[in-house]
Residue, then its C-alpha position, 0 to 999 in steps of 0.5 A: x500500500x505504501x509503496x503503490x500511494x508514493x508511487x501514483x501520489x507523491x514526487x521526489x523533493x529534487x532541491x536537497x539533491x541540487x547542492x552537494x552536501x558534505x559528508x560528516x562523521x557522527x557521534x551518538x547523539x547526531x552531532x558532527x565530529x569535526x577537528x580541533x581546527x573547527x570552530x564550535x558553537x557549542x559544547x553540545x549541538x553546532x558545529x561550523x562548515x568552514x567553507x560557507x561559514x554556516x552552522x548545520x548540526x548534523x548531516x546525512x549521506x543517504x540523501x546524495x542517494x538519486x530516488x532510483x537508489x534510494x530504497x522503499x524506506x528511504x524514499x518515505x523518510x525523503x518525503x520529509x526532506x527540505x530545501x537545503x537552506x532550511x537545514x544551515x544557519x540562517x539570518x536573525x528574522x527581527x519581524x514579529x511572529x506571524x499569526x496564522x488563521x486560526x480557521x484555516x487548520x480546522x477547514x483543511x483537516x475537516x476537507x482533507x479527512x472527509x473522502x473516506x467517510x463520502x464515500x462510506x456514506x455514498x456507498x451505503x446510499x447507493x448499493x442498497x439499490x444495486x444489490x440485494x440489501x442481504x449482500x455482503x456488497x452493501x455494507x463494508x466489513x470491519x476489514x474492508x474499512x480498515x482498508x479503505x481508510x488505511x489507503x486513505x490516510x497514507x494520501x493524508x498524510x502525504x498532503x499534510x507533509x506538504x501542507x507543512x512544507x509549504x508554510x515552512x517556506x512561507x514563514x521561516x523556520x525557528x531559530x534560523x539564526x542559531x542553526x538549521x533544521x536537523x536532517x534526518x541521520x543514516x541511520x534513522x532513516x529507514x527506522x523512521x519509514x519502518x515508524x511510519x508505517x507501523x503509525x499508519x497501522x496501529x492508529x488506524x487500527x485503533x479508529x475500527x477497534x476503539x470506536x467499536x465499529x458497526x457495519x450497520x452504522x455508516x457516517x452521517x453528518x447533523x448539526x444536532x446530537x440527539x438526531x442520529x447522526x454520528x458526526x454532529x457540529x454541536x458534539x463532535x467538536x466538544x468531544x475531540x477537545x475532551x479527548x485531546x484533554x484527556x489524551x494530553x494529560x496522559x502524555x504529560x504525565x508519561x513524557x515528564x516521567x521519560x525526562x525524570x527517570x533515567x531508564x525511561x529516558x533510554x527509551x525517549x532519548x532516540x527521539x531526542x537525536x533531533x534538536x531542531x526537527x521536522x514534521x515526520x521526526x515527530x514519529x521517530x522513536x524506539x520501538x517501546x515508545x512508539x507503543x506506548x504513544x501510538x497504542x496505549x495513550x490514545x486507547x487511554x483518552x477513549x475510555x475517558x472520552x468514548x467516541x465511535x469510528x467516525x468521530x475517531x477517524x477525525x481525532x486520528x487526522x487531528x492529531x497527527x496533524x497537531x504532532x507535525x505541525x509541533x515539530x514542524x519549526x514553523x516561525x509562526x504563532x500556530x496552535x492547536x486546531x480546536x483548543x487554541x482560541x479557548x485556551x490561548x486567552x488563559x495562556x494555555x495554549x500550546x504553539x509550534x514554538x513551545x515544543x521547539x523549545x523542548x527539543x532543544x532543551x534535550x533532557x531538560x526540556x520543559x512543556x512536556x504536554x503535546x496538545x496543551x499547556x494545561x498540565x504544563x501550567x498545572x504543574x510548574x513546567x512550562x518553558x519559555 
């Protein structure tokens, strides 16, 4: 399925290919081991390529790789690849932070996570008077949605990347002056992909077995709650908030203690490697921890907050949407799709520039909350 969606959908990035990129050694933690003749920016992070007098963290050999050699794996991790600018230090931006539209994330991920519920909705419609009612053709098994949706949020995911890449360009990225982006290193590069796909799997997974999917039961669209319908404009939103609520302290609560406890933080560190990430390093993790984020967490929010198949299929393309968009490093004030305009009046609300801060914070990082600020308010450990 990967494979078949990157090929019909997606096209190779050529800009990182257009200049040649230096090949570095590395430590453990993805910083450049340079001789004593180069000049460090700090202790822990930068260091400087003496000939163009900018400073890039880490680099990365597999991107001199053309697409033909790259494999399956590789060319998945390549769809998060930028301009090369983005990855060297930069000028100091003095503008203030752009604010961007508050209505513009919620419309794109409402018209982006509608297909697959159309064309349930539509199938359910139309079929009936196709095929006998009885058929096993008129209604979709919990295989056959799994499926469906499955391809379909691959091609969501391959639009949101771009959405993400496209406002990168536009606003800028954080803290340009100190240093670039960080790339993705050889040897994440096919963990990253591997990632992916197991994110991919297991959160839709989650959608069809946590919402307790009934093929009797297609999406339908209304405004009340108390008219039948599973998606709803006066609950389905209140809902997803409680959920991103719920979801969010588990995380706090569990991403506080992987930075306090020292064999937690063996588990969390790998995702740490990146300092000044981008949107897909979001999912970069040890195999541990990738459970733990994308399978008992969420399966946590929803007993607190219960939601069906189609109200989850909206939180799932919600919060995936939130996670890259943290780690997108986009120099602009952007927060959550729903939560932001109540909480951003109580200082509660989380922005791209929050988490950045927490990467590069490394262990010590503060704002352990990945929706909100509320917990981090709550308990004394928002950083700014």
């Amino acid at each position: 399925l990967v494979h078949l969606i990157l090929m019909t959908l997606s096209s190779s990035p050529a800009s990182h290919h257009d200049v040649p990129l230096q090949h570095n050694d590395h430590d453990d933690d993805g910083n450049i081991i340079t001789s004593s003749a180069e000049q460090e920016k700090d202790s822990t992070t930068t260091t400087t390529n003496t000939t163009t007098k900018k400073w890039v963290r880490n680099n990365a050999t597999w991107l001199h790789k053309s697409r033909k050699q790259m494999s399956l794996l590789e060319r998945i991790s390549n769809k998060d690849v930028l301009p090369l600018k983005f990855y060297e230090q930069g000028e100091k931006i003095t503008s203030p932070f752009p604010s961007h539209p508050l209505w513009r994330a919620p419309l794109w991920i409402f018209i982006h996570a509608l297909p697959p519920l159309l064309l349930q909705a539509l199938w359910y419609s139309v079929m009936p008077s196709i095929a006998s009612p009885s058929s096993s053709w008129s209604k979709w098994s919990s295989f056959t949605t799994f499926m469906v949706y499955e391809v379909y949020f691959i091609v969501y995911l391959l639009f949101l990347i771009r959405n993400l890449h496209f406002w990168i360009g536009h606003y800028g990225v954080l803290d340009y002056h100190n240093c670039g982006r960080d790339m993705i290193l050889d040897k994440d590069a096919k963990k990253l992909a591997a990632s992916i796909i197991f994110f991919v799997v297991a959160r839709n997974l989650g959608v069809i077995l946590m919402g307790g999917y009934d093929a009797n039961i297609p999406p339908s669209f209304g405004i009340f709650p108390n008219g039948g319908a599973t998606i709803t404009l006066l609950k389905t939103p209140v809902r997803m908030a409680l959920w991103a609520l719920a979801f969010d302290f588990f995380f706090y609560m569990y991403h506080r203690a992987t930075h306090t406890i020292p064999f937690l933080w063996k588990v969390h560190a790998k995702h740490h490697r990146t300092r000044h990430p981008t949107p897909l390093q979001a999912i970069l993790a040890d195999n541990l921890q990738e459970v733990i984020e994308v399978v008992l967490l969420p399966f946590l929010a929803t007993l607190v907050v219960p939601m069906n198949t189609h109200e989850l299929w909206l939180t799932a393309c919600t919060t995936v949407y939130v996670e890259a968009l943290g780690h997108s490093g986009a120099r602009a004030y952007w927060g959550h799709p729903i939560l932001h305009f109540l909480l951003d009046p109580l200082g509660l609300a989380l922005v791209i520039e929050d988490h950045d801060l927490h990467h590069r914070g490394g262990k010590g990082g503060l704002n352990f909350g990945k929706q909100t600020l509320v917990w981090d308010r709550l308990f004394g450990t928002v950083g700014e």
